[in-house]
C-alpha positions as CSV (number, residue, x, y, z in Angstrom):
1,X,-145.5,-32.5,120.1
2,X,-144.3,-32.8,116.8
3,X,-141.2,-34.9,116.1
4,X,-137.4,-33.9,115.4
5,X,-136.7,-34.9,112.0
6,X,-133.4,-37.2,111.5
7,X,-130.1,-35.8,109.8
8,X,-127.3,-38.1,108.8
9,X,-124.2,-37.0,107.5
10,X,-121.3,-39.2,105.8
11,X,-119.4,-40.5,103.1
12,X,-120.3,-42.5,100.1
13,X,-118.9,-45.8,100.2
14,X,-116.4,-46.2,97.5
15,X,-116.7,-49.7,97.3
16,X,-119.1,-51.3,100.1
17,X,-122.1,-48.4,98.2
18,X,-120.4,-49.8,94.6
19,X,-121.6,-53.5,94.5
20,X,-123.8,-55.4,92.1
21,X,-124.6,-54.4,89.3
22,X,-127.7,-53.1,87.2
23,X,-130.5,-54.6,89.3
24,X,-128.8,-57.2,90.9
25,X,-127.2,-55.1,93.6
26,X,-130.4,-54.8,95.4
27,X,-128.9,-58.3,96.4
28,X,-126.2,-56.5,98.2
29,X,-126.1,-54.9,101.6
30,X,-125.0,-50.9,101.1
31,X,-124.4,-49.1,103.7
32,X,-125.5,-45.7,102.7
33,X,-129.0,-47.4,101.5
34,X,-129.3,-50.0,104.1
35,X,-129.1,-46.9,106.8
36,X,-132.4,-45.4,105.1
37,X,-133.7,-48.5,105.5
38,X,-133.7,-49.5,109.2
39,X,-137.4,-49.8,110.8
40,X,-136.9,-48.1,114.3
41,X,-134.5,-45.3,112.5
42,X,-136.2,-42.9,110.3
43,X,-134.3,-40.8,107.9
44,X,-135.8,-38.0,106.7
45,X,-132.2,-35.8,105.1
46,X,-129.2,-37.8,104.2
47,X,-126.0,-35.1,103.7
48,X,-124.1,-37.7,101.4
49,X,-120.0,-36.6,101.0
50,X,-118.5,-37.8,97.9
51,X,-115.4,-37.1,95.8
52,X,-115.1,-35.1,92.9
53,X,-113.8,-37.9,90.6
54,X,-116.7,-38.2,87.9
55,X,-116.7,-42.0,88.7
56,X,-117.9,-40.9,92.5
57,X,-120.5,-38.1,91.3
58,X,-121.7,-40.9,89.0
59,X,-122.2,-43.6,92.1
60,X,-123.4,-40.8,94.3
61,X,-126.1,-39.6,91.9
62,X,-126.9,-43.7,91.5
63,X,-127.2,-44.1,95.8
64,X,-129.4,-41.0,95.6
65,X,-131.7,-42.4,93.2
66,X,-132.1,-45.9,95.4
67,X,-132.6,-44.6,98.4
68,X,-135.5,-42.2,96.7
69,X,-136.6,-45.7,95.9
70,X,-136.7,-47.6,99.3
71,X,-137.3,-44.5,101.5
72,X,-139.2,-41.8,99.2
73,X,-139.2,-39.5,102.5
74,X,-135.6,-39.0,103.2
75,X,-134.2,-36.1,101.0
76,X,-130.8,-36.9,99.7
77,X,-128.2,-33.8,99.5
78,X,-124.8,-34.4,97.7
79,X,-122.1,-33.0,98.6
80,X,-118.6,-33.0,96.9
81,X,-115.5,-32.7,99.1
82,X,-112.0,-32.8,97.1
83,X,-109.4,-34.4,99.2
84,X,-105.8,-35.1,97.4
85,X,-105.4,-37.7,99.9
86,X,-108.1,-39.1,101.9
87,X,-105.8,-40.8,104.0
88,X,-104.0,-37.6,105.2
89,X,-105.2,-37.2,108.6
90,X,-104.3,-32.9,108.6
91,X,-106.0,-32.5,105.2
92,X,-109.2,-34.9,106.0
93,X,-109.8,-33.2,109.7
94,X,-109.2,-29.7,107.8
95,X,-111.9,-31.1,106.3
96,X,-114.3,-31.9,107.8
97,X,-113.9,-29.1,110.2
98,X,-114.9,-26.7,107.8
99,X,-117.9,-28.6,106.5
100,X,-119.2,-28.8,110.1
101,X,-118.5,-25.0,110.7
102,X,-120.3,-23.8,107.5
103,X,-122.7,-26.3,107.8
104,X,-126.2,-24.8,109.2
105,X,-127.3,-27.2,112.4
106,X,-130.7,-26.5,113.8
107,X,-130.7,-28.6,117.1
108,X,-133.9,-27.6,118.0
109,X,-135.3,-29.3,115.3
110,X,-133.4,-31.6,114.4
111,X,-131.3,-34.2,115.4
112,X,-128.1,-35.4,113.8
113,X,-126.3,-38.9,112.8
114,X,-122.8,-39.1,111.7
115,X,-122.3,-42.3,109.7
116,X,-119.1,-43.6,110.4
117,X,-119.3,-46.8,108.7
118,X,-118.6,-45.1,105.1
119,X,-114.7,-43.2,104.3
120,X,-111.4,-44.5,105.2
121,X,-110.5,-45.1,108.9
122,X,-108.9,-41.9,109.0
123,X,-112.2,-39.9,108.2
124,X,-113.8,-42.0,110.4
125,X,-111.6,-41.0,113.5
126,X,-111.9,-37.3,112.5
127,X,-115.6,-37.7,112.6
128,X,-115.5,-39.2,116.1
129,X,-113.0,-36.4,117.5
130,X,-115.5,-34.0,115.5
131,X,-118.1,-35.2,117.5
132,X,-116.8,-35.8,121.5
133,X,-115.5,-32.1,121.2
134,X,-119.0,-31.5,119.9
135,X,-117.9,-29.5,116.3
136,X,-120.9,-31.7,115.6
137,X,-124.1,-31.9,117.6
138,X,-124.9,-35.8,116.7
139,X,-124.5,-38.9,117.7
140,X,-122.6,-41.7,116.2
141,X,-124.3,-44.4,114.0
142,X,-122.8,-47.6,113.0
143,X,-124.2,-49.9,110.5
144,X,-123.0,-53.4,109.4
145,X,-124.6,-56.2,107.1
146,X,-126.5,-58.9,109.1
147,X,-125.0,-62.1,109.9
148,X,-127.6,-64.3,108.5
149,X,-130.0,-63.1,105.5
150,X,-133.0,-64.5,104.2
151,X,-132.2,-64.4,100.4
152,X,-135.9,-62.5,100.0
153,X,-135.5,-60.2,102.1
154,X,-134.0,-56.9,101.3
155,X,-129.9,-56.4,102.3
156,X,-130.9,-53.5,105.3
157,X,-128.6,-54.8,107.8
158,X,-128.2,-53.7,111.2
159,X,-127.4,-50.4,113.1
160,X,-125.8,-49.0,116.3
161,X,-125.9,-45.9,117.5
162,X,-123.1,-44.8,119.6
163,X,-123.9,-41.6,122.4
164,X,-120.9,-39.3,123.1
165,X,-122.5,-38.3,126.5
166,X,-120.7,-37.6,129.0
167,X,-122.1,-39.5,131.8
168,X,-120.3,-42.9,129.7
169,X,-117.0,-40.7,129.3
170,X,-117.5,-39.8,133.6
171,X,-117.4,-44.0,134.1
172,X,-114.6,-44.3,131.6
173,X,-112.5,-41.5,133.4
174,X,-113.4,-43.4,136.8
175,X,-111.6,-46.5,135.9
176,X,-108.7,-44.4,134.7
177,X,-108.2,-42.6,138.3
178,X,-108.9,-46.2,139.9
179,X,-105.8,-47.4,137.8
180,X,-104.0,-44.3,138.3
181,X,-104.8,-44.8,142.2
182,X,-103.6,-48.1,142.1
183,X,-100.3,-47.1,140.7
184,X,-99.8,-44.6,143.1
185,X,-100.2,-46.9,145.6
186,X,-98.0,-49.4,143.8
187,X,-94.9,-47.0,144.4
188,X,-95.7,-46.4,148.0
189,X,-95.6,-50.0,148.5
190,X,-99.8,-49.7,149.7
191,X,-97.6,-47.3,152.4
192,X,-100.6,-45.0,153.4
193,X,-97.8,-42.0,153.7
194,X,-99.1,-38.4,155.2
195,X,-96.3,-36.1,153.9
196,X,-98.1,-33.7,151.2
197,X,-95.1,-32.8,149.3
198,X,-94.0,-36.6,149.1
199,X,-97.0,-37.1,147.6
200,X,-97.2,-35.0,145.4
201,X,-94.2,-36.0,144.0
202,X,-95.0,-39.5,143.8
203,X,-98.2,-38.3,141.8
204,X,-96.4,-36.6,139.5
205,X,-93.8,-39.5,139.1
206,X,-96.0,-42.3,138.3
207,X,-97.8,-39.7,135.6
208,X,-94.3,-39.7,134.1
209,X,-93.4,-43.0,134.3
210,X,-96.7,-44.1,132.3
211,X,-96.1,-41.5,130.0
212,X,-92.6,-40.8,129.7
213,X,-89.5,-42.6,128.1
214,X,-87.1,-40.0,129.2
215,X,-84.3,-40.0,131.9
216,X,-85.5,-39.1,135.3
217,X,-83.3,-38.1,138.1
218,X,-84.1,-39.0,142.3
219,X,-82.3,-36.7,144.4
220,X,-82.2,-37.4,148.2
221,X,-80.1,-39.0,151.3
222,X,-78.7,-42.2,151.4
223,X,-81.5,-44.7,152.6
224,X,-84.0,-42.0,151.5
225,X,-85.8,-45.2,149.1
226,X,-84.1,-44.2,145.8
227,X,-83.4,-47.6,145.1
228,X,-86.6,-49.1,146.2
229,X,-88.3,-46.2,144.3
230,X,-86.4,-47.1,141.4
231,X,-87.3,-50.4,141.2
232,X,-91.2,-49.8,141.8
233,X,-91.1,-47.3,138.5
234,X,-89.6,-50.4,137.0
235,X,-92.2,-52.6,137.7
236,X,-95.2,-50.1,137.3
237,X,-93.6,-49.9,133.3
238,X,-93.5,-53.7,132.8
239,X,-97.1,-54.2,134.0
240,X,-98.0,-51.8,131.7
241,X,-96.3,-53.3,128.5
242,X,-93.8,-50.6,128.4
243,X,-90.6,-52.3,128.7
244,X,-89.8,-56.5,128.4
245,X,-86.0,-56.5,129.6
246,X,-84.2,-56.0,133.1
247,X,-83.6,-53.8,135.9
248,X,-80.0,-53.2,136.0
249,X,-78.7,-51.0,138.7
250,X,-75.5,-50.3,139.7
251,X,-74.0,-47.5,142.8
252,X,-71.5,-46.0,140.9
253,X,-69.7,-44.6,143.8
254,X,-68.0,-48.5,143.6
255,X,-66.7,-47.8,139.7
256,X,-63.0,-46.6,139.3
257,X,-60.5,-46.6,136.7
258,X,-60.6,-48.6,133.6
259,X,-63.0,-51.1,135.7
260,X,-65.5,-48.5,136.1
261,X,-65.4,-48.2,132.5
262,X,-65.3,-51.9,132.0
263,X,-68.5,-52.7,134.0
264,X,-70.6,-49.8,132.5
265,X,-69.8,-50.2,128.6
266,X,-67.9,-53.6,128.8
267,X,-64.9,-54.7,126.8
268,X,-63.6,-56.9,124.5
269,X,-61.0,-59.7,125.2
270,X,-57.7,-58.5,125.9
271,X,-58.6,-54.7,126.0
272,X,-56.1,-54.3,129.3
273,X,-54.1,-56.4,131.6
274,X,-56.4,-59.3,132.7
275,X,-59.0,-59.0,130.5
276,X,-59.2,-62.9,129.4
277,X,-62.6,-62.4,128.0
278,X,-65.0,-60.3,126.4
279,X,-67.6,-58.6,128.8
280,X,-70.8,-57.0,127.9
281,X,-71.5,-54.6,130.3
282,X,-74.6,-53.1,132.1
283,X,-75.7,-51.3,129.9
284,X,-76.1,-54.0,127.3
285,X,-77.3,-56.4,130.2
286,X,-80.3,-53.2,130.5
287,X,-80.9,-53.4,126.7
288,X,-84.7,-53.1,126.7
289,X,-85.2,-52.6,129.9
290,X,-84.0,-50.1,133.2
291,X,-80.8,-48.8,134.1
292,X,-80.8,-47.2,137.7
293,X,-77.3,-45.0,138.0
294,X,-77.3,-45.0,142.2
295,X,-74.8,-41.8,143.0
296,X,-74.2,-41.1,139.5
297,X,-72.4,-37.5,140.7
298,X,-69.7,-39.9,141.8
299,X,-68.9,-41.2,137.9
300,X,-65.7,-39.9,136.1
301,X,-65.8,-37.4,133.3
302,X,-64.7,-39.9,131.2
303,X,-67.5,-42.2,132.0
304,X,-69.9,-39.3,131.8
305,X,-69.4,-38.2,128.4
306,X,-69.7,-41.5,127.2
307,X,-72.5,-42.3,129.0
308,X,-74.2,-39.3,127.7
309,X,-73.4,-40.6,123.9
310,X,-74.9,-43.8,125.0
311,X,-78.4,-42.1,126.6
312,X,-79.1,-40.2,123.4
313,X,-77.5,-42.1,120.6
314,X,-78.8,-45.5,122.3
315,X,-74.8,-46.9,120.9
316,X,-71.9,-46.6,122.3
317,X,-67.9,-48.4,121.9
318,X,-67.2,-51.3,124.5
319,X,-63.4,-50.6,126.1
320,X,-60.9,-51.8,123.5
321,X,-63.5,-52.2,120.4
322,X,-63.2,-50.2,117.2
323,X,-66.9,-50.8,116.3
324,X,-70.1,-49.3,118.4
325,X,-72.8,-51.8,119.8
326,X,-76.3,-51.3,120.5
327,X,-78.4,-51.1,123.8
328,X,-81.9,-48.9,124.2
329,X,-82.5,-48.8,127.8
330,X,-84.3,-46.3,130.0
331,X,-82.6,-44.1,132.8
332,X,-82.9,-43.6,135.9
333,X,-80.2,-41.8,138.0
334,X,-80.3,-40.8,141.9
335,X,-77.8,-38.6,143.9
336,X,-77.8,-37.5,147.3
337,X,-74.9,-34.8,146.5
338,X,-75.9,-31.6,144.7
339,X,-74.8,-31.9,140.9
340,X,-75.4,-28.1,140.0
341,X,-72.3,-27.3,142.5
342,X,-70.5,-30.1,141.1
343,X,-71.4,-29.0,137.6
344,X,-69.6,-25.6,138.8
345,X,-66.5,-27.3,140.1
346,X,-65.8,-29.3,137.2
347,X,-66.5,-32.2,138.7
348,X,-69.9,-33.0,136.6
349,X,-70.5,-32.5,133.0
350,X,-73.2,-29.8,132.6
351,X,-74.6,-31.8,129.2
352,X,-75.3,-34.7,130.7
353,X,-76.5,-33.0,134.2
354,X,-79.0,-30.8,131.8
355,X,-79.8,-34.8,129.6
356,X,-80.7,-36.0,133.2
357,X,-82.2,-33.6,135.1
358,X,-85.5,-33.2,132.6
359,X,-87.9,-35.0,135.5
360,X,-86.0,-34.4,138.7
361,X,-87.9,-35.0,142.4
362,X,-86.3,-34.7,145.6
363,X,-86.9,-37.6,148.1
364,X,-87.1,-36.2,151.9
365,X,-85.1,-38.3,154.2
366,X,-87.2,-39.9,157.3
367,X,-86.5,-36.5,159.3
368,X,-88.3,-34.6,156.6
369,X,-91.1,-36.7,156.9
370,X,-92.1,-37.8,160.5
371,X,-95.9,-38.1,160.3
372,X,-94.5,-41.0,158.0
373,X,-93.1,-43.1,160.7
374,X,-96.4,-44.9,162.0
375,X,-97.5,-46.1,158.6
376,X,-93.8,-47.1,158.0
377,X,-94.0,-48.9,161.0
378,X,-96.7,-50.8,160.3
379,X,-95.1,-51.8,156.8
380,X,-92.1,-52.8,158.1
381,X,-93.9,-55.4,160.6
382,X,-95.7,-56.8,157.9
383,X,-92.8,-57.2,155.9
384,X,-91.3,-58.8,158.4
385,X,-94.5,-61.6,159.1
386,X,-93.9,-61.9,155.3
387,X,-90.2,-62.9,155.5
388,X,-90.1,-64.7,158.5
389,X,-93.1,-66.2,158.8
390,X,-94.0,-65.1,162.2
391,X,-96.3,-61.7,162.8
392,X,-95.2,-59.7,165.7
393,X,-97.1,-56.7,167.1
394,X,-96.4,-53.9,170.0
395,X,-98.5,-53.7,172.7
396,X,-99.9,-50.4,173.1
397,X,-97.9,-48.4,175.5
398,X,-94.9,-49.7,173.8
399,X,-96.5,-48.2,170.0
400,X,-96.7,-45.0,171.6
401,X,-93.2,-44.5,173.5
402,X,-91.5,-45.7,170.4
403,X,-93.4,-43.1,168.4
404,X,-93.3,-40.5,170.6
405,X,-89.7,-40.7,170.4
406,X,-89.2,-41.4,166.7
407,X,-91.1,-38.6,165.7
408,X,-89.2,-36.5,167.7
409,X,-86.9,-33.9,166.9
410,X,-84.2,-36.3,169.5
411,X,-84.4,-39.1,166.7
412,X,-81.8,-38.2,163.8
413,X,-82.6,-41.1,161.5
414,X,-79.3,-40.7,160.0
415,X,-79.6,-43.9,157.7
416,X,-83.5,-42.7,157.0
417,X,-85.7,-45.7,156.5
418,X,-83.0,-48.0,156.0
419,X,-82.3,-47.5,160.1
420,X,-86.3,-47.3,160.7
421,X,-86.3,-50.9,159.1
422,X,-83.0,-52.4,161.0
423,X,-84.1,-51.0,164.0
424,X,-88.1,-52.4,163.8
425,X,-86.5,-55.6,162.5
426,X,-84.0,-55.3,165.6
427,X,-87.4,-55.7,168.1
428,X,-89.1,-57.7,166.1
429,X,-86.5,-60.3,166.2
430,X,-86.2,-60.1,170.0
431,X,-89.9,-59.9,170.8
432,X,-90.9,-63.4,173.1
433,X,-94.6,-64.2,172.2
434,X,-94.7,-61.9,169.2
435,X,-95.0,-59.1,171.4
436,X,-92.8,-56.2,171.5
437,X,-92.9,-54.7,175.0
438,X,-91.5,-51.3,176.7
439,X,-88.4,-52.9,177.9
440,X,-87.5,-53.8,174.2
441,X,-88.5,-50.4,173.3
442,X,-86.4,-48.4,175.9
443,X,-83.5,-50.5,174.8
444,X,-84.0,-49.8,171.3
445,X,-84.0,-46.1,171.8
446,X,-80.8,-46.1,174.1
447,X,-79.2,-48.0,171.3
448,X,-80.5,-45.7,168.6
449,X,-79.1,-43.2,171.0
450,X,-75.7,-44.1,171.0
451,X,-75.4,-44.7,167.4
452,X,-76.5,-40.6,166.5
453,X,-73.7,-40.0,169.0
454,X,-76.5,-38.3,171.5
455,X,-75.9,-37.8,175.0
456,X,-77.3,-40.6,176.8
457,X,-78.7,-39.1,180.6
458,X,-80.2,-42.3,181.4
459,X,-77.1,-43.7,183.4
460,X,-76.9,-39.7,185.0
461,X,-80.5,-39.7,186.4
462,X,-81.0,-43.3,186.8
463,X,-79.9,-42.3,190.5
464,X,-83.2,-39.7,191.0
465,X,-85.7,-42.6,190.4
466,X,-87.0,-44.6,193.3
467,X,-85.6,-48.3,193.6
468,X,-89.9,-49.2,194.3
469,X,-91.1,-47.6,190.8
470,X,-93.8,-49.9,188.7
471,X,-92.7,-49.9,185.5
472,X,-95.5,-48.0,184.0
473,X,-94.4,-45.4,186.4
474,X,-90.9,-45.3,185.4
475,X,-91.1,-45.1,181.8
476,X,-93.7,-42.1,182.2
477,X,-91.1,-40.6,184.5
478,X,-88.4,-41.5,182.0
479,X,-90.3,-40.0,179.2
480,X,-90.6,-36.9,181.2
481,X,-87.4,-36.1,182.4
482,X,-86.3,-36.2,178.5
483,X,-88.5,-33.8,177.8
484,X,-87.2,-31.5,180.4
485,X,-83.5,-32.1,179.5
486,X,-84.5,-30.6,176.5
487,X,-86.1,-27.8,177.6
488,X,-85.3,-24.2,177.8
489,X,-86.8,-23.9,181.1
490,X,-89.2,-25.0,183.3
491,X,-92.6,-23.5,181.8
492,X,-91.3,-25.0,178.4
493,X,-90.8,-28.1,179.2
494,X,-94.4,-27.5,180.8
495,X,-96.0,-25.9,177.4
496,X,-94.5,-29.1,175.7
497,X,-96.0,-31.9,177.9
498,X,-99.5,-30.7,178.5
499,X,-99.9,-28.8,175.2
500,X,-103.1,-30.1,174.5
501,X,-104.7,-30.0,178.0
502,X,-103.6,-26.6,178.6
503,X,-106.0,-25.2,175.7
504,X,-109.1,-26.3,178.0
505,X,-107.8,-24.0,180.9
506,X,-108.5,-20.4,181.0
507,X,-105.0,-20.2,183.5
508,X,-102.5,-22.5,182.4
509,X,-99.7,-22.9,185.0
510,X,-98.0,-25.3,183.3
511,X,-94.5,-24.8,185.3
512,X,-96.4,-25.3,188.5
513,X,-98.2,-28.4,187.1
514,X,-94.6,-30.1,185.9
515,X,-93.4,-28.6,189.2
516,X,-95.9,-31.2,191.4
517,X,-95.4,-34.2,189.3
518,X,-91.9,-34.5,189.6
519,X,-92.0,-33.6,193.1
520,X,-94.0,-37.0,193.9
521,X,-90.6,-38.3,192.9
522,X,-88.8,-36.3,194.8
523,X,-87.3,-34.7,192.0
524,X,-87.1,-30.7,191.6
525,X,-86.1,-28.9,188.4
526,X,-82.4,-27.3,189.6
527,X,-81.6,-31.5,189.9
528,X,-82.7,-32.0,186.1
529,X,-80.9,-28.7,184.5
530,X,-77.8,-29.3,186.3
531,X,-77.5,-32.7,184.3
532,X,-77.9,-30.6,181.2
């Protein structure tokens, strides 16, 4: 099979292709000669770029002639390229992009080099972005003098070449989702969550926050994990070099009056009643690092306006001060109210709501995401081990009653995962033996109960259980009566309990089924719906 022949293409080296002179630059290493004269590389066409300037022609013509000398095989084109300004990067790519368009490859007979040693570091970039979008079918080729040289032998130097494949671009893009992964994770706290559209919004908030220096806006409930949230995009920026200074947060709902001003944009001594001393304020304390606004629809107008001067202007006037001061900061603002509506009461400026609200994601409170619950769970009892020193765990039917009934639609979760946490760190504390067992649970749930204001039929039906009930019978019975309480009817409360088991019969009679269990407690149906 006969053998490709070997194309290079590049620049003429101004000055590395310029040294010695007469014969003693054969003393010299050149990069345009030494690559014609590796041993395991074989040149047989060099396309040698060179400037117009007669000084250039003259050194290309000079090159040209050498390299006949050391490697009469490898044809030498010249080719002049007039550039005004090699280091213009639009001019230089314009370039070079013609040259490689015009220019007549024929990959089936050849194979092509792009020398990148040669030109300014701008022509050099352009040939490598010529070449990974493949403008140019070639591979790199690097050459450099060598470290040590025996004085009689000649300067040839050393070579790399350098393979745009993609198969090295697949493993580079692998370590980039692995980071990306482990950011992702890094806001969920390692919180393996289920709810799709939370995760899709923490995907797409951890691609801003690596990428983006702009305000971003978390809309959701109180105890929804705005500030938590917060905090994580914080971090994920500082362990990627991205910011050096504080996070600084603040609930704004707290500011009023000529203090809300005072804390925000501070003041200088004696700028009202009582102010003794000068103050700097929090957003000078989040100079260079993160200010999180909590509630921000809660701010004044007079706040707002100049808070918006100070987002985009990065300068702003302390209360009292005749002369600006200086504090570049990154935003991040949450609100549980809606700030369109308030926009259209007047009560929120609509610049600053349209300067905020260019990367805006809504948080779902715990309601909105129950298959979250369990791996919740799980965090909040490691948490727990982690602050207190002590690891507590459920045992197994307690895990599942306590589920069963925070996933259901009974359990409000009014303070979202802020009452998930009190209310694990609630049994955790009481656990004996670092168990957590029914008993604990069912007295959770009563109290969890009461507090959503829920009517409690515990004490109502307590009278239809048996006084000789094992305990694993009477939180099964318990557990079933509050699933007929809610019930429309009888066959409901049937399809609801044996959902699963009923698929396997070809003649569900659920209401019968429901019918006999309670009846081994002497319980009918008529007893249960008039407590309803």
């Amino acid at each position: 099979m006969q053998r490709k022949r070997t194309v290079a293409i590049g620049f003429i080296g101004s000055k590395l292709d310029r040294v010695g002179k007469g014969a003693n630059r054969w003393n010299y290493w050149r990069p345009s000669v030494g690559l014609c004269q590796q041993a395991d590389v074989l040149i047989d066409r060099l396309e040698l770029i060179h400037d117009v300037d007669a000084r250039d022609v003259s050194l290309a013509e000079r090159v040209r002639a050498d390299i006949l000398q050391i490697s009469p095989q490898t044809e030498v084109r010249l080719h002049a390229m007039p550039l005004q300004n090699p280091w213009d990067f639009e001019e230089v790519y314009a370039a070079l992009h013609d040259f490689t368009t015009d220019y007549a490859f024929n990959t089936e007979h050849e194979d092509y080099l792009v020398h990148i040693t040669t030109g300014t570091h701008v022509a050099q970039i352009c040939w490598f972005l010529l070449t990974e979008a493949r403008n140019l079918p070639a591979r790199l080729i690097q050459t450099a003098p060598a470290r040590r040289r025996d004085e009689t032998a000649p300067a040839t130097g050393t070579h790399t070449l350098i393979d745009l494949d993609l198969s090295r671009y697949d493993r580079i893009a692998s370590r980039f989702a692995e980071k990306r992964l482990e950011g992702l994770a890094f806001l969920k706290s390692g919180i393996a969550t289920r709810n799709s559209a939370f995760n899709g919004s923490i995907e797409q908030i951890e691609r801003v926050a690596v990428r983006s220096k702009a305000p971003m806006l978390l809309i959701g409930p109180t105890g929804a994990g705005k500030s938590f949230l917060a905090r994580r995009i914080y971090e994920l920026k500082r362990s990627r070099h991205q910011i050096q200074g504080r996070f600084v947060e603040v609930n704004c709902a707290t500011l009023r009056g000529d203090g809300a001003m005072s804390a925000l944009f501070g003041h200088i001594k004696g700028a009202f009643t009582g102010a003794q001393n000068a103050r700097d304020g929090l957003l000078r304390a989040a100079d260079g690092g993160m200010l999180f606004l909590d509630e921000i629809g809660e701010l004044g107008l007079d706040e707002q306006a100049m808070l918006l001067k100070a987002i985009e202007e990065k300068r702003f006037y302390p209360l009292g001060a005749d002369q600006e001061v200086a504090s570049d900061f990154l935003i991040i603002a949450g609100t549980h109210r809606d700030l369109r509506e308030r926009v259209a009461q007047g009560l929120f400026r609509e610049d600053l709501y349209a300067r905020i609200n260019l990367w805006t994601f809504d948080l779902p409170g715990l309601a909105g995401r129950r298959e979250d619950i369990e791996p919740n769970l799980d965090f909040e009892l490691e948490r727990h081990a982690r602050e207190q020193g002590r690891r507590v765990r459920f045992n197994l039917e307690a895990r599942r009653r306590y589920l069963v009934f925070a996933c259901s639609s009974e359990a409000a979760w009014l303070g979202n995962f802020r009452e998930l946490s009190a209310s694990i760190t609630r049994m955790a504390t009481l656990a004996d033996s670092g168990r957590i067992d029914e008993a604990q649970v069912e007295e959770e749930i009563q109290r969890l109960r009461y507090a959503w204001g829920l009517s409690a039929p515990h004490a109502e039906w307590q009278a239809l259980l048996p006084a000789d009930l094992d305990l694993f019978d009477q939180l099964q019975l318990k557990a079933v009566i509050e699933v007929c309480l809610q019930a429309d009817s009888l066959s409901d409360a049937g399809r609801r309990l044996f959902g699963v088991s009923r698929q396997a019969k070809a003649q569900p009679n659920d209401a019968d089924r429901l019918r006999k269990y309670l009846a081994r407690f002497a319980i009918d149906w008529k007893q249960l719906a008039a407590l309803k």
